[in-house]
Backbone as ProteinMPNN parsed JSONL, in Angstrom:
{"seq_chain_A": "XXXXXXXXXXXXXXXXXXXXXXXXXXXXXXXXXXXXXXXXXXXXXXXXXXXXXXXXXXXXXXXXXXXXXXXXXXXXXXXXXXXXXXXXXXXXXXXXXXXXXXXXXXXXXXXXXXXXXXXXXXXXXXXXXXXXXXXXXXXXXXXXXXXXXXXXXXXXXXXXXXXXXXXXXXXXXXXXXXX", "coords_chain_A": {"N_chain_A": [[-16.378, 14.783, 10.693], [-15.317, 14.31, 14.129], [-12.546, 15.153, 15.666], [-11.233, 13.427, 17.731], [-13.023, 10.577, 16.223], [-11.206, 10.716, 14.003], [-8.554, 10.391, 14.558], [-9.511, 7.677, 16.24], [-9.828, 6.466, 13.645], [-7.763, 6.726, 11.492], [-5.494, 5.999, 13.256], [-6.695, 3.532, 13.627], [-5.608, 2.789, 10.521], [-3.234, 3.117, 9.93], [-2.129, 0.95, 12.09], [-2.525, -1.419, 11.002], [-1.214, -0.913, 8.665], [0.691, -1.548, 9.474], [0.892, -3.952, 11.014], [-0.074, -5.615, 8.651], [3.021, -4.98, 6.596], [4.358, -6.075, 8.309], [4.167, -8.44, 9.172], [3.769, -9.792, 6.573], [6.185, -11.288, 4.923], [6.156, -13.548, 7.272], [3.828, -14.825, 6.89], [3.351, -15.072, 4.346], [5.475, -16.312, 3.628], [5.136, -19.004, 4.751], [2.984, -20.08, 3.815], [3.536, -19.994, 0.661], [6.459, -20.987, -0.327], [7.811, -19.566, -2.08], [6.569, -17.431, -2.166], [5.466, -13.724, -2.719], [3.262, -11.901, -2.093], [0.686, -10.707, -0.713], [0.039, -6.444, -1.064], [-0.363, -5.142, 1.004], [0.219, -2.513, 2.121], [0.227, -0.526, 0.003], [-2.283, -0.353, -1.132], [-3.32, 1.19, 1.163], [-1.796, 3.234, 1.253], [-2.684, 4.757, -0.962], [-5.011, 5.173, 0.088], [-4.846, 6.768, 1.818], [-3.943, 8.627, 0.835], [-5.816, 9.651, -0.87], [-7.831, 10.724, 1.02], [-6.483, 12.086, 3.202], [-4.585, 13.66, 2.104], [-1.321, 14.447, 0.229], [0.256, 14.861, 1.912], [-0.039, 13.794, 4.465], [0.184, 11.115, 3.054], [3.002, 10.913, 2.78], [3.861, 10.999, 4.98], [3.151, 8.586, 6.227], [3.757, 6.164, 4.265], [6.826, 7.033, 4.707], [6.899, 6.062, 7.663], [5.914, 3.592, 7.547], [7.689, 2.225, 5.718], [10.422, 3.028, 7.169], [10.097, 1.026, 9.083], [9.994, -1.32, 8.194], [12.606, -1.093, 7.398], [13.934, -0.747, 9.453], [13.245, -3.563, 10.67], [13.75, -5.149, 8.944], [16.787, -5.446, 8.567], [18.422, -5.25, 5.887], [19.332, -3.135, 3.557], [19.912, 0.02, 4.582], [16.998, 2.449, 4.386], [16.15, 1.956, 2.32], [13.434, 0.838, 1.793], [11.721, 2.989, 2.531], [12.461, 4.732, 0.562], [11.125, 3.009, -1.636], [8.843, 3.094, -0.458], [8.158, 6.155, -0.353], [8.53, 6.663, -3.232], [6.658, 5.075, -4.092], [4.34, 6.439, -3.117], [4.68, 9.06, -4.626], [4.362, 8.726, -7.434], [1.75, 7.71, -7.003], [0.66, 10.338, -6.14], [0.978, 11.408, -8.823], [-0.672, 10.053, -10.959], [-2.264, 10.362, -10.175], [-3.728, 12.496, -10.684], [-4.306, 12.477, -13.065], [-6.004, 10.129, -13.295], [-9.01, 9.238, -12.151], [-9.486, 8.754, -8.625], [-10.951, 7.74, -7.031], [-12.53, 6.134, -8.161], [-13.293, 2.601, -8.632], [-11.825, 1.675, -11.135], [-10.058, 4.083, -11.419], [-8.636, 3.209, -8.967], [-7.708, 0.653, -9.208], [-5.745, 1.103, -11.304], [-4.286, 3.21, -10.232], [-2.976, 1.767, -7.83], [-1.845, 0.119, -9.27], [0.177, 0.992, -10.486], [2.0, 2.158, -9.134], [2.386, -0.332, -7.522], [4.055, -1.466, -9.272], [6.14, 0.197, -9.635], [7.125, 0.548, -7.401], [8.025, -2.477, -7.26], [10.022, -2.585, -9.536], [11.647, -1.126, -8.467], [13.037, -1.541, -6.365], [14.175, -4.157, -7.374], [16.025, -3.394, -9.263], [17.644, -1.784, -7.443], [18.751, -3.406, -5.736], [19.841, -5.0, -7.3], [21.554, -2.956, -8.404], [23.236, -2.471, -6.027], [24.444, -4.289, -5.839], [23.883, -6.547, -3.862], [24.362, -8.962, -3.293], [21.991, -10.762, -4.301], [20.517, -13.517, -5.397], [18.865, -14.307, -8.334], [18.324, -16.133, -10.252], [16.446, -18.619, -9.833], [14.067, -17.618, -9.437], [10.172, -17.773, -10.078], [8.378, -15.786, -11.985], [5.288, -15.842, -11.843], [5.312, -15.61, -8.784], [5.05, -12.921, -8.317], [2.703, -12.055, -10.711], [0.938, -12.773, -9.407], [0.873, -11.331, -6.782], [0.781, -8.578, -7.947], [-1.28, -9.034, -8.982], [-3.331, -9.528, -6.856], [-3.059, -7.537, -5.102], [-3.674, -5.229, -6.863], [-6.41, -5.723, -7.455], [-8.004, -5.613, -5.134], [-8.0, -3.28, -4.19], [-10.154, -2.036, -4.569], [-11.89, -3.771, -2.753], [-10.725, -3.024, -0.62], [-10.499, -0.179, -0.309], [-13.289, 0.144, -0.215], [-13.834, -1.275, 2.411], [-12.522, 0.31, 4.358], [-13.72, 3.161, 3.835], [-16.629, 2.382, 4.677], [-16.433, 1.618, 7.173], [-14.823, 4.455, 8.194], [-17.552, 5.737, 7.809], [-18.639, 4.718, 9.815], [-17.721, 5.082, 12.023], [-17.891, 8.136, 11.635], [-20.504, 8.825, 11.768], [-22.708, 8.617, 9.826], [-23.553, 6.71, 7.797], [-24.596, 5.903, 4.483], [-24.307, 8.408, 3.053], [-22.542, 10.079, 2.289], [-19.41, 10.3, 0.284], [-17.529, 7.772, -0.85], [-19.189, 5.758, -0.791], [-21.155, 6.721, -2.43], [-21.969, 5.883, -5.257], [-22.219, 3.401, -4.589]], "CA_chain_A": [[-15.892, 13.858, 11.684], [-14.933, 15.108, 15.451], [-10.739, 15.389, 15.897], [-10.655, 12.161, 18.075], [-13.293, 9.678, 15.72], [-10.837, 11.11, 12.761], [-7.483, 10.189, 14.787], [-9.103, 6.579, 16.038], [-10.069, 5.972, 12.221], [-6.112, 6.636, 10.83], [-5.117, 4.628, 14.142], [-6.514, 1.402, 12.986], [-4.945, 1.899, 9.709], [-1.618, 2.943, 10.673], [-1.844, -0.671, 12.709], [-3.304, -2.531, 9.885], [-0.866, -1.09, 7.857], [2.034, -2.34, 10.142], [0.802, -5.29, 11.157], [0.229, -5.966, 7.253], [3.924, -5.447, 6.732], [5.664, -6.92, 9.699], [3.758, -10.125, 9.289], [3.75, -10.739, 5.197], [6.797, -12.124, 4.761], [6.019, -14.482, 7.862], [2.226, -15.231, 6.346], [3.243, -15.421, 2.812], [6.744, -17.536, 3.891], [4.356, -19.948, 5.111], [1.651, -20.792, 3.06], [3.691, -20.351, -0.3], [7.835, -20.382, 0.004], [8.342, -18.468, -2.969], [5.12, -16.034, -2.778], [5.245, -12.303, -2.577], [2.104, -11.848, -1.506], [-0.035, -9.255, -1.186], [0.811, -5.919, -0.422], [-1.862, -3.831, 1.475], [0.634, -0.956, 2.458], [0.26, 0.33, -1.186], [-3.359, 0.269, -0.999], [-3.213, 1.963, 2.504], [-1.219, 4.589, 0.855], [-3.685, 5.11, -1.866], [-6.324, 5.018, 0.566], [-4.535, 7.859, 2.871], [-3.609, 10.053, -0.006], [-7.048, 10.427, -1.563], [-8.959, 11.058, 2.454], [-5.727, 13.055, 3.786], [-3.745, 13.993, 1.041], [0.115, 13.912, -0.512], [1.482, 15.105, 3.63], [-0.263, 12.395, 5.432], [0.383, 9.997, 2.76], [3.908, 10.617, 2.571], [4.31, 10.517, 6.704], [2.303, 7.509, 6.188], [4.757, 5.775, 4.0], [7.884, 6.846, 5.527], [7.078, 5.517, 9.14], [5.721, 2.422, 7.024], [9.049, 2.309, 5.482], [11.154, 3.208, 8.279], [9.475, 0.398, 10.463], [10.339, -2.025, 7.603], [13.806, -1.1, 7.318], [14.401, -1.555, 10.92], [12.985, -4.912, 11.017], [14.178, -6.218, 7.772], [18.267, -5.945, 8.395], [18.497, -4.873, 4.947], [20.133, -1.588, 3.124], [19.117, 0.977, 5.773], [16.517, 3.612, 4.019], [15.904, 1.056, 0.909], [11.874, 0.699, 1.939], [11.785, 4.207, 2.895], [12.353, 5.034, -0.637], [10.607, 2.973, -2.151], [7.453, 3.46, -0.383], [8.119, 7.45, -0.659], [8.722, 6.547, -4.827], [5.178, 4.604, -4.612], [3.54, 7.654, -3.087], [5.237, 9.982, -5.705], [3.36, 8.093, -8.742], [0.093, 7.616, -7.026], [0.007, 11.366, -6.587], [1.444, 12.276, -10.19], [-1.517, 9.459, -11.59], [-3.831, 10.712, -9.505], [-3.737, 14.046, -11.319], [-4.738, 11.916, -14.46], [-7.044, 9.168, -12.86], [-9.976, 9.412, -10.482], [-8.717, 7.668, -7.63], [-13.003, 7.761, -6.455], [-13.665, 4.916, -8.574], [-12.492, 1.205, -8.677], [-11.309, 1.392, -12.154], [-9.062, 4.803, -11.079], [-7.841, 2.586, -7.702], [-6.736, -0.509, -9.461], [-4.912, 1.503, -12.286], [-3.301, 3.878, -9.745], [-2.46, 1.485, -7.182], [-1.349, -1.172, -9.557], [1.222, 1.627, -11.263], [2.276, 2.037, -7.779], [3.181, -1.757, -7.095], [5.053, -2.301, -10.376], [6.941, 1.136, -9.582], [7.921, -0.419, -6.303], [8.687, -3.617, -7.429], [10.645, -2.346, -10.561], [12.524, 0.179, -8.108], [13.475, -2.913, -5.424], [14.793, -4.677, -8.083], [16.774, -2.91, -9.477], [18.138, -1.409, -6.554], [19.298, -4.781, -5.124], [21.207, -5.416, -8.425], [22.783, -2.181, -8.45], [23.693, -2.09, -4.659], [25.233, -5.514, -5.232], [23.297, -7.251, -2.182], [24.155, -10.463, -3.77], [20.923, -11.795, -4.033], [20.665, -14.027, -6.811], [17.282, -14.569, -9.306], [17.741, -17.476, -11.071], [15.777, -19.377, -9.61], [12.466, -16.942, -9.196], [9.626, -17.76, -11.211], [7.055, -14.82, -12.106], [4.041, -16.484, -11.096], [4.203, -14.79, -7.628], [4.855, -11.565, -8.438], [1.645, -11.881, -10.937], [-0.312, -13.041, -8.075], [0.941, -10.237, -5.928], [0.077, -8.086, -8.336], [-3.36, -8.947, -8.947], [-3.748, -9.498, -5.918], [-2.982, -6.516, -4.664], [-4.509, -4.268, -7.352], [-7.366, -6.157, -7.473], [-7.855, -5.581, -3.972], [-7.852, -1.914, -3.582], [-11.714, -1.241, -4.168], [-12.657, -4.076, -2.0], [-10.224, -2.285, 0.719], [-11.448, 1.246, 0.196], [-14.655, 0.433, -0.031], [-13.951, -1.909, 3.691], [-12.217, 1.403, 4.81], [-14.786, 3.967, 3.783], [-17.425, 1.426, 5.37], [-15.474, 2.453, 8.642], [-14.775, 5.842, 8.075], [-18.536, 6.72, 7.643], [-19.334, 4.325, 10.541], [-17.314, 6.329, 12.868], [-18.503, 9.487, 11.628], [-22.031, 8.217, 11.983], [-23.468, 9.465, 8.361], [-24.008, 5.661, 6.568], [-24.336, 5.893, 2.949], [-24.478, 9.745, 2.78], [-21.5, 10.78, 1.269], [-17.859, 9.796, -0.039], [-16.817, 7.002, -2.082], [-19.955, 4.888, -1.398], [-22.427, 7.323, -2.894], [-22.563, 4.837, -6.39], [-22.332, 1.654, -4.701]], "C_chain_A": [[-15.076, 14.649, 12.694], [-13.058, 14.661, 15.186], [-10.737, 13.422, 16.345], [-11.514, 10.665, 17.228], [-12.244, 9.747, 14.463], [-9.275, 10.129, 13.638], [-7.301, 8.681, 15.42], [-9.42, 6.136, 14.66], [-8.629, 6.032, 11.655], [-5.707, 5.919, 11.898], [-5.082, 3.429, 13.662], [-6.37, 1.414, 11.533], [-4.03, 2.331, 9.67], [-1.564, 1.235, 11.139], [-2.268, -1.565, 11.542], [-2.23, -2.358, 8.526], [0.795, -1.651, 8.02], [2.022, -3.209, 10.773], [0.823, -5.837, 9.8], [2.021, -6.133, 6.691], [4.753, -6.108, 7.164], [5.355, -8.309, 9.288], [4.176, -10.384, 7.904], [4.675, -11.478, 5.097], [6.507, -13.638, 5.511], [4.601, -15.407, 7.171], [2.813, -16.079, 5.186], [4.494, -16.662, 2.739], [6.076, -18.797, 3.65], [3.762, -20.971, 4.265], [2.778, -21.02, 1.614], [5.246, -20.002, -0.12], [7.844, -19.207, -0.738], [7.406, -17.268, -3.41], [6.029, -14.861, -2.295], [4.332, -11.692, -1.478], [1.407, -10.6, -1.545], [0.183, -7.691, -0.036], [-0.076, -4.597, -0.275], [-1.499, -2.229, 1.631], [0.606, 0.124, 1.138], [-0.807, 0.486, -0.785], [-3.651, 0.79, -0.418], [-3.077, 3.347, 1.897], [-1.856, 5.611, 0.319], [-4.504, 5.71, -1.551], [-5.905, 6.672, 1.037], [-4.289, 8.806, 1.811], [-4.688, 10.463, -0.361], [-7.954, 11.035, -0.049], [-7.921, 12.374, 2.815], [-4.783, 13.996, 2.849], [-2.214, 13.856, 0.799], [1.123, 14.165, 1.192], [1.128, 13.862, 4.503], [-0.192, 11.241, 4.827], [1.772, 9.95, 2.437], [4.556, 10.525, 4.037], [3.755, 8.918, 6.616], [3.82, 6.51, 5.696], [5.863, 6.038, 4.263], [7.702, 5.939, 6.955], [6.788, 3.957, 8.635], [7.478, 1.948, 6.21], [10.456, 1.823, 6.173], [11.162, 1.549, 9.286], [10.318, -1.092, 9.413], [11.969, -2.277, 7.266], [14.374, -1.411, 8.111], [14.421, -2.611, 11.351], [13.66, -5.629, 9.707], [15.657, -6.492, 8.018], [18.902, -5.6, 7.046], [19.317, -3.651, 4.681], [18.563, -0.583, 3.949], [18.366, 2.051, 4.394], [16.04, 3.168, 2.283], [13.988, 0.908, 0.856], [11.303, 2.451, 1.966], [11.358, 4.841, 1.608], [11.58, 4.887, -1.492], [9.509, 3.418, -2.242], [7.292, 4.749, -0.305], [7.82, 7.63, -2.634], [6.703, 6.298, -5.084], [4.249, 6.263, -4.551], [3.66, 8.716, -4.135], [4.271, 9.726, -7.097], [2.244, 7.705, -8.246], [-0.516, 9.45, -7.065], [0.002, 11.858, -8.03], [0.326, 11.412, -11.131], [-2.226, 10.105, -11.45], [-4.726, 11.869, -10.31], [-4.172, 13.609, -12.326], [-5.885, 10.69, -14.399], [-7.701, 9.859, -11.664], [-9.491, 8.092, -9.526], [-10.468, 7.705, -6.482], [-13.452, 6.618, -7.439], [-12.414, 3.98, -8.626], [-11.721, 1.217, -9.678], [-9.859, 2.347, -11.793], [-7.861, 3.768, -9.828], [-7.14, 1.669, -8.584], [-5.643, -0.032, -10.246], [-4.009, 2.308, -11.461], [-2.488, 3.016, -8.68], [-1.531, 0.149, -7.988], [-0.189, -0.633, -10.532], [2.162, 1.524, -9.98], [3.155, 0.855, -6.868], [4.252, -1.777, -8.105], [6.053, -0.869, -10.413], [7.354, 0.737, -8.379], [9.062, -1.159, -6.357], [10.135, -3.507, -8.287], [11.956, -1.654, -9.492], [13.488, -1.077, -7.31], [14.29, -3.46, -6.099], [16.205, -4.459, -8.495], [17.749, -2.383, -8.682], [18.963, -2.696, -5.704], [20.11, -5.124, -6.073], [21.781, -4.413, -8.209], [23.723, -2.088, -7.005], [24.525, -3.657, -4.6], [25.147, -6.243, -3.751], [23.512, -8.599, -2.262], [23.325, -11.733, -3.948], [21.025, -12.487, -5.491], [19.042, -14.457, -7.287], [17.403, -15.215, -10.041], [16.878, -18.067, -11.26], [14.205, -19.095, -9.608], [11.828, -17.191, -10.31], [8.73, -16.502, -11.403], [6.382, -14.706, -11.941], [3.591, -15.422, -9.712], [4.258, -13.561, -7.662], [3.51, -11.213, -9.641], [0.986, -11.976, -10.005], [-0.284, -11.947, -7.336], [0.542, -9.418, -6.682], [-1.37, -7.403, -8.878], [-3.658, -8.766, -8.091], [-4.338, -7.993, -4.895], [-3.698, -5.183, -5.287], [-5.945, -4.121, -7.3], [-8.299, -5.45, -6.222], [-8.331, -4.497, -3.17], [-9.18, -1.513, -3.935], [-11.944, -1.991, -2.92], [-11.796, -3.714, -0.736], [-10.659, -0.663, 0.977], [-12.244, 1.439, 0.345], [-15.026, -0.07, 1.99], [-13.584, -0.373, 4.665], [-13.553, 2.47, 4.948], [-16.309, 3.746, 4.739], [-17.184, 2.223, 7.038], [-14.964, 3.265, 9.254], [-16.224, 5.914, 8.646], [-19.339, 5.706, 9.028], [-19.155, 4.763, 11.909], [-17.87, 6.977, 13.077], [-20.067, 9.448, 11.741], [-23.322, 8.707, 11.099], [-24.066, 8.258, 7.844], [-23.721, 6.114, 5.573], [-24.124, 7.161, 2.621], [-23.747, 10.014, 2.158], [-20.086, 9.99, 1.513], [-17.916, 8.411, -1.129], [-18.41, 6.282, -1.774], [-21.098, 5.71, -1.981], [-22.851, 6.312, -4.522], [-22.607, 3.633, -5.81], [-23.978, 1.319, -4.021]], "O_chain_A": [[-14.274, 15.509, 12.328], [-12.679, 13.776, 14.418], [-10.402, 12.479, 15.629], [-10.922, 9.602, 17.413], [-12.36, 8.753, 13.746], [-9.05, 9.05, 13.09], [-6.183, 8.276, 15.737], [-9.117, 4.944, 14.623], [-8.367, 4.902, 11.242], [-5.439, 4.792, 11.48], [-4.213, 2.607, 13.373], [-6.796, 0.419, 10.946], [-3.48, 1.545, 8.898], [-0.945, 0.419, 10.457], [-2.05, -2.76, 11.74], [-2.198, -3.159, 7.592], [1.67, -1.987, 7.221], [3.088, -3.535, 11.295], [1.76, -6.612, 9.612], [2.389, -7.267, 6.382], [5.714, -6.657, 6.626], [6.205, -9.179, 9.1], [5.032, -11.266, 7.843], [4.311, -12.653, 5.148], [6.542, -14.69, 4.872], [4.614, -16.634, 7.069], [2.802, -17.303, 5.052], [4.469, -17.654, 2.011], [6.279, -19.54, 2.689], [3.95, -22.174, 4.082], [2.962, -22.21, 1.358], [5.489, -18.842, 0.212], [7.876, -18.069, -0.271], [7.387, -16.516, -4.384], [7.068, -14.985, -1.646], [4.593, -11.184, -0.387], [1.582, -9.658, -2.319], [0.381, -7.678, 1.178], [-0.358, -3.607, -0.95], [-2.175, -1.213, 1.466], [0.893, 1.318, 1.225], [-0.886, 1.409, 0.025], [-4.591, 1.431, -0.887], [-3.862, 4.293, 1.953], [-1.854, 6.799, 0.64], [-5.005, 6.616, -2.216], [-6.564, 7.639, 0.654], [-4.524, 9.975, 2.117], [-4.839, 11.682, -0.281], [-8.799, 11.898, -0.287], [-8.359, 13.523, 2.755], [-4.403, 15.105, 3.224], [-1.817, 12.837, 1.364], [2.253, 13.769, 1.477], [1.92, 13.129, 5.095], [-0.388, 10.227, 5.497], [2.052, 8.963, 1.758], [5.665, 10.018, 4.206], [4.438, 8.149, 7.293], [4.722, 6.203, 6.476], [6.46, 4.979, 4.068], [8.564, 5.088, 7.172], [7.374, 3.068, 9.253], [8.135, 1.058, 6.75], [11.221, 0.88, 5.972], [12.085, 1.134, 9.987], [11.163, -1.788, 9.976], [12.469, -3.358, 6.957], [15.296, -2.219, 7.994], [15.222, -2.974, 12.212], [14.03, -6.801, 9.783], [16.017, -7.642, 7.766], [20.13, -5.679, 7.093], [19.974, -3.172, 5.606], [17.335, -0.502, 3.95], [19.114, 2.405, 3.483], [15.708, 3.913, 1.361], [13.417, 0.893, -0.234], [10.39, 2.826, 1.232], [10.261, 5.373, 1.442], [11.133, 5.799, -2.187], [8.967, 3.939, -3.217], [6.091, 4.962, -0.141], [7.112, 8.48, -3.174], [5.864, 6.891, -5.761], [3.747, 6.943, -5.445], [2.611, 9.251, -4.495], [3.575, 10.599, -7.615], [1.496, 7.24, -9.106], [-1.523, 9.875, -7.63], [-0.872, 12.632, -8.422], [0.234, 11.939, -12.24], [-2.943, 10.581, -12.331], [-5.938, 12.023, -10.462], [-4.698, 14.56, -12.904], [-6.548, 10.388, -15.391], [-7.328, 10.583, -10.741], [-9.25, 6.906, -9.753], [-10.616, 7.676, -5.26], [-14.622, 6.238, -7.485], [-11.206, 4.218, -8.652], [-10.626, 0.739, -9.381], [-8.754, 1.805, -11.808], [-6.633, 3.701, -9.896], [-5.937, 1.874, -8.743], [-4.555, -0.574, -10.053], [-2.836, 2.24, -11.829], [-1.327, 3.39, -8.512], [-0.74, -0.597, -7.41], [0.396, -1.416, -11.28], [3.077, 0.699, -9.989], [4.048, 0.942, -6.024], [5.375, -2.123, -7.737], [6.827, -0.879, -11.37], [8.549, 0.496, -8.554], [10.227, -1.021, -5.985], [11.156, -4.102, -7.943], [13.131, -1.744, -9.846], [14.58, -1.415, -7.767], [15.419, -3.414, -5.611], [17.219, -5.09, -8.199], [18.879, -2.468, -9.163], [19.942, -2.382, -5.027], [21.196, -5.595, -5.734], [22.861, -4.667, -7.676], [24.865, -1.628, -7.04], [25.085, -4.099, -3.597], [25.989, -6.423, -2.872], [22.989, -9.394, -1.48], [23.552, -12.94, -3.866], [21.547, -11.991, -6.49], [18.208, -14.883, -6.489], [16.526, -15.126, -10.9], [16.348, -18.266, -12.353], [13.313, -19.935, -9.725], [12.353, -17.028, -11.411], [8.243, -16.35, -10.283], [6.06, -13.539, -11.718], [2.558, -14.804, -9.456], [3.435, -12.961, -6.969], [3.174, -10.031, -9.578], [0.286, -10.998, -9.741], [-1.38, -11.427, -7.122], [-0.564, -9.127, -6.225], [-2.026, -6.377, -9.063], [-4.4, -7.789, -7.99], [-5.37, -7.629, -4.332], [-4.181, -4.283, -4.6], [-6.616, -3.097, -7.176], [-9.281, -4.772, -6.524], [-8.835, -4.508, -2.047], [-9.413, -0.382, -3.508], [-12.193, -1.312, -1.924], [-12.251, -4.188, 0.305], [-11.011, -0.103, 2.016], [-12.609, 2.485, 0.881], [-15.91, 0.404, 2.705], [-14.342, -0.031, 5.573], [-14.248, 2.561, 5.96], [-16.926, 4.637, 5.322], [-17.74, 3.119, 7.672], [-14.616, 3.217, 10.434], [-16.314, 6.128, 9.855], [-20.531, 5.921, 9.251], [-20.028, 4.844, 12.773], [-18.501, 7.073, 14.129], [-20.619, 10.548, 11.79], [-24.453, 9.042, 11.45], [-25.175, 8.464, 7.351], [-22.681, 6.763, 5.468], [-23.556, 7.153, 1.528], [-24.176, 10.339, 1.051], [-19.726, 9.324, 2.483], [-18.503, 8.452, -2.21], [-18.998, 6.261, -2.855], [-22.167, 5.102, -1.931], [-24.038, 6.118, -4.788], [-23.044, 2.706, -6.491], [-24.392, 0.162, -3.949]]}, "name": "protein", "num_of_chains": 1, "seq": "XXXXXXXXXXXXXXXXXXXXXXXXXXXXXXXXXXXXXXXXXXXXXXXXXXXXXXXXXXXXXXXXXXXXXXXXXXXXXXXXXXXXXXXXXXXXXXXXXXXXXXXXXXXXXXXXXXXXXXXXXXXXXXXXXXXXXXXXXXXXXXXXXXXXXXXXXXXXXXXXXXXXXXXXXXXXXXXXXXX"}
C-alpha cells in the first residue's frame, strides 16, 4: 500500500475512533441511562497494534485518551492511562494469542476491556472522586462487554475489508485469507 492510501486508511480510523468516543456516552446516555455501551476504541487499538504495531498503537491510544480527558472534565491523564494500560495487555497477550483469528481477537480484546474497566474502577475509588456505586447494576457492563468483545472480528474483518480495498488486492492476503 502507497504512503498516502496507507495514511487515508489510519485517517478514517483515527476519526472513527474519536467520533466513537466523544459520542458514546451521548449515544449510550440516550437509548439506555445506565448503559456502558460499547467500546470500539479497544477494538481500534487491537486493530492498530496487530497492522502497525506496539508505537502506533500506543500514539493511537494516548491521543484517544488525551482527547477523552479533555472532554470529559474528569482526573486529568485518568483515560490516558488507562487506554495506554489496555494497550500494554493486548501486546503482552498478543505474545501468547494469535491476534489473526477471531477466537485470538475476542480473548485479547476482551482481556483488554476488563483491564480497563477493572483499572477505572478502582482508580475512582482510590482517587476519592466521590462517585458512588450503589446503585449500578452489572447488566451493562456484561453487555458492554460482550458487546464489545464480541465485536472485534466483525470490526477487523469491516476494517481489513477497507484496508485491502484501498490497497486494491481483494481477498489476496491478510486476515481475510480463511474467511
Amino acid at each position: 500500500m502507497n504512503k498516502r492510501r496507507n495514511f487515508i486508511f489510519f485517517f478514517i480510523v483515527w476519526a472513527i475512533g474519536l467520533v466513537s468516543s466523544l459520542t458514546k456516552g451521548q449515544v449510550a446516555g440516550r437509548v439506555f441511562p445506565e448503559a456502558i455501551g460499547l467500546d470500539l476504541v479497544v477494538v481500534l487499538m487491537a486493530y492498530t497494534y496487530l497492522r502497525s504495531g506496539a508505537t502506533h498503537a500506543g500514539i493511537f491510544s494516548f491521543v484517544q485518551g488525551l482527547c477523552l480527558d479533555i472532554y470529559s472534565g474528569g482526573f486529568k491523564g485518568l483515560f490516558v492511562f488507562l487506554y495506554l494500560s489496555a494497550v500494554g495487555v493486548i501486546s503482552l497477550s498478543s505474545r501468547f494469542v494469535h491476534l489473526n483469528n477471531p477466537r485470538g481477537q475476542i480473548l485479547i480484546v476482551g482481556m483488554a476491556w476488563i483491564t480497563k474497566e477493572v483499572l477505572f474502577f478502582v482508580l475512582l475509588f482510590a482517587l476519592d472522586s466521590g462517585v458512588v456505586f450503589e446503585s449500578m447494576a452489572p447488566w451493562p457492563l456484561v453487555v458492554a462487554f460482550l458487546g464489545t468483545t464480541f465485536s472485534a472480528p466483525i470490526v477487523f474483518y469491516l476494517l481489513e475489508r477497507l484496508r485491502l480495498s484501498l490497497k486494491g488486492t481483494g481477498h489476496k492476503e491478510g486476515l481475510l485469507q480463511g474467511m
